[in-house]
N, C-alpha and C positions, 0 to 999 in steps of 0.2 A: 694525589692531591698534596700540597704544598702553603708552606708559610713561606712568606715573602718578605722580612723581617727588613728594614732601612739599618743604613749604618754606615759611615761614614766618616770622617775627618772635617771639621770646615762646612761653610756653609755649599749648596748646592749653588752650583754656576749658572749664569742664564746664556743662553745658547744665543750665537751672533751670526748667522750663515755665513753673513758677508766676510769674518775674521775667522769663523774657522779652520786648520788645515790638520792634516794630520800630516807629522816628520819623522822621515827615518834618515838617522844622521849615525855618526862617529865611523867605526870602522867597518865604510862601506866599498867596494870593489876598486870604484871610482874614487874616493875620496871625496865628493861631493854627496850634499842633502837632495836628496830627495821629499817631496810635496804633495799629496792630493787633499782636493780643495773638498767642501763637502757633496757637490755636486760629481763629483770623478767618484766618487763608492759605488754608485750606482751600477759602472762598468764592471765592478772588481767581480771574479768568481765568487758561490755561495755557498753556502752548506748549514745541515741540521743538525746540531747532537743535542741530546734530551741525555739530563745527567743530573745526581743530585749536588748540592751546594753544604760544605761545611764550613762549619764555622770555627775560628781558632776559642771560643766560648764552650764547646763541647757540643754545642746544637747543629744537626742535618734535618736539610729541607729536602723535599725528595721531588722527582718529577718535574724538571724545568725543561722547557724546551726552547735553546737556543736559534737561533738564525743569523747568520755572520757572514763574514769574510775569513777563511781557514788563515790561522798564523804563519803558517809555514809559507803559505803562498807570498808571504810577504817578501822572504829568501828570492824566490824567482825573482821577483817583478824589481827586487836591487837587492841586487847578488850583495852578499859580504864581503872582505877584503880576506885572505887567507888565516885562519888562526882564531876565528871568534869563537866562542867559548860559553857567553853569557850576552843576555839583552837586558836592558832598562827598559822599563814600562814607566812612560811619563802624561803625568794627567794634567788636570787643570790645580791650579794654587803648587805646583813643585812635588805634588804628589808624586810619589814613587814605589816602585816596586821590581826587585832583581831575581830572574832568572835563568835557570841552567838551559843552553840551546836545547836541549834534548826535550826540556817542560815546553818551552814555547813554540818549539816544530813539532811536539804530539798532535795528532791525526782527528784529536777531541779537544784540542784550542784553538779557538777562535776568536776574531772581533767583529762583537755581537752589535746588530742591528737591532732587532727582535727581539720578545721574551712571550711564548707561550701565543701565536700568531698575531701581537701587539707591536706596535714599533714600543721599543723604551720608552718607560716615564722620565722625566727630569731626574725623581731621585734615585733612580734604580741604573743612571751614566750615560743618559741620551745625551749624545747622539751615537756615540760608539761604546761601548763599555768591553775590557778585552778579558775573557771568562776561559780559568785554567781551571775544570772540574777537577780535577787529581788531587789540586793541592788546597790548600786554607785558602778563608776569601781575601784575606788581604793581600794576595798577592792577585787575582782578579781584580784589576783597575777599572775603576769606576770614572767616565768621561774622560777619555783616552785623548793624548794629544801628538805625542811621540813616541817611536821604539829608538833606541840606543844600540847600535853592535860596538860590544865588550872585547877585547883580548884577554883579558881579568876580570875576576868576581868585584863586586861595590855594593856594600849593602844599600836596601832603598830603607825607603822613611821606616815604616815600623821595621825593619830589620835592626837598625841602628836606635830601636828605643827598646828593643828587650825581645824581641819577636827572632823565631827560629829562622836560619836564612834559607831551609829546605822547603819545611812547610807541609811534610807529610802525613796528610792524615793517618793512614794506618800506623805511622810509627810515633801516632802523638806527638807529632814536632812542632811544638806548639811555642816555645820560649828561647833564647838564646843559649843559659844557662847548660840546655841537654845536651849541647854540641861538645862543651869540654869531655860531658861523661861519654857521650858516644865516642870520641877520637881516644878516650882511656879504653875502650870497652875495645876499641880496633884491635888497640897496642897490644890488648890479653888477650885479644882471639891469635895475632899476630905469634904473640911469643907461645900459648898453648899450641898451635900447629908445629911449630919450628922443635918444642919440646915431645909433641907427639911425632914428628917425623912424616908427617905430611897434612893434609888438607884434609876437613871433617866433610861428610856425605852433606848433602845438599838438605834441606829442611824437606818434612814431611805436607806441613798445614802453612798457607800463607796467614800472617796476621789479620786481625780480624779489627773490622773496622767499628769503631763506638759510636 
């Protein structure tokens, strides 16, 4: 069982069939945009993952169960151009949200049609809503309108208002600020091995999630 908690940026959109498409543009194989309309999802392959949802507020809801289009398949259906690195996640009103390739081709993100055998509510990112269980929700965009292939990192919207640009729960990355200490914390793992004369043994316990 699960809370199902609203939250957002902006008012909630009103869904246009006829104007909807979803775009994947920037650095794509071909160098052109790609388009499908809202009627073309219907073709796209599918998948379930059931995963809980954190929030960058400290609060996880447990027990969601997805139904989507897998992100990765996105790659297939237009290819990238050599060297991308990161995607933008673009919603409706400029919403935004930046990701590292590796989050948005994991095998547990998808773009959700579904929640819990329901199509999406309006406020919860109908028609598409794109859900990266791994990471804080604001990087799960809410009414999806475009992906972006990146050769370079861009923070999106809340990255660039004070929000961590990784976003991992288990490691509380939760605010921008930790990123300076984490790249200090590199530097003294960096110089502690160089001064111990080689590399410390691998951790015993994975961090634990709150």
């Amino acid at each position: 069982m699960h809370g199902w908690p609203v939250s957002h940026y902006g008012p909630v959109p009103r869904f246009r069939p006829e104007r909807w498409n979803l775009r994947v543009f920037g650095a794509t194989a071909s160098g052109e945009t790609h388009e499908w309309r809202f009627d073309d999802l219907a073709a796209l392959p599918r998948v379930t993952v059931v995963s809980d949802l954190h929030c960058a507020s400290g609060s996880t809801s447990t027990g969601h169960e997805w139904y989507g289009i897998p992100a990765a398949g996105v790659l297939d259906l237009v290819p990238p151009a050599p060297g991308i690195t990161h995607v933008m996640a673009w919603a409706e009103y400029g919403y935004s949200a930046n990701l590292r390739l590796g989050d948005f081709t994991s095998p547990r993100t998808l773009m959700a049609t579904h929640h819990d055998g329901e199509p999406l509510t309006a406020e919860h990112g109908f028609p598409l809503r794109l859900v990266v269980p791994h990471l804080y929700g604001y990087k799960s965009v809410k009414w999806l309108r475009g992906i972006e292939y990146m050769t370079a990192d861009r923070r999106g919207f809340w990255e660039e208002r004070g929000y961590h640009n990784l976003a991992d729960p288990w490691k509380q990355q939760r605010y921008s600020y930790q990123e300076d200490e984490e790249d200090e914390q590199d530097e003294q793992d960096e110089q502690d091995e160089q001064d111990d004369g080689g590399g410390s043994p691998p951790p015993t316990e994975a961090p634990s999630a709150t």
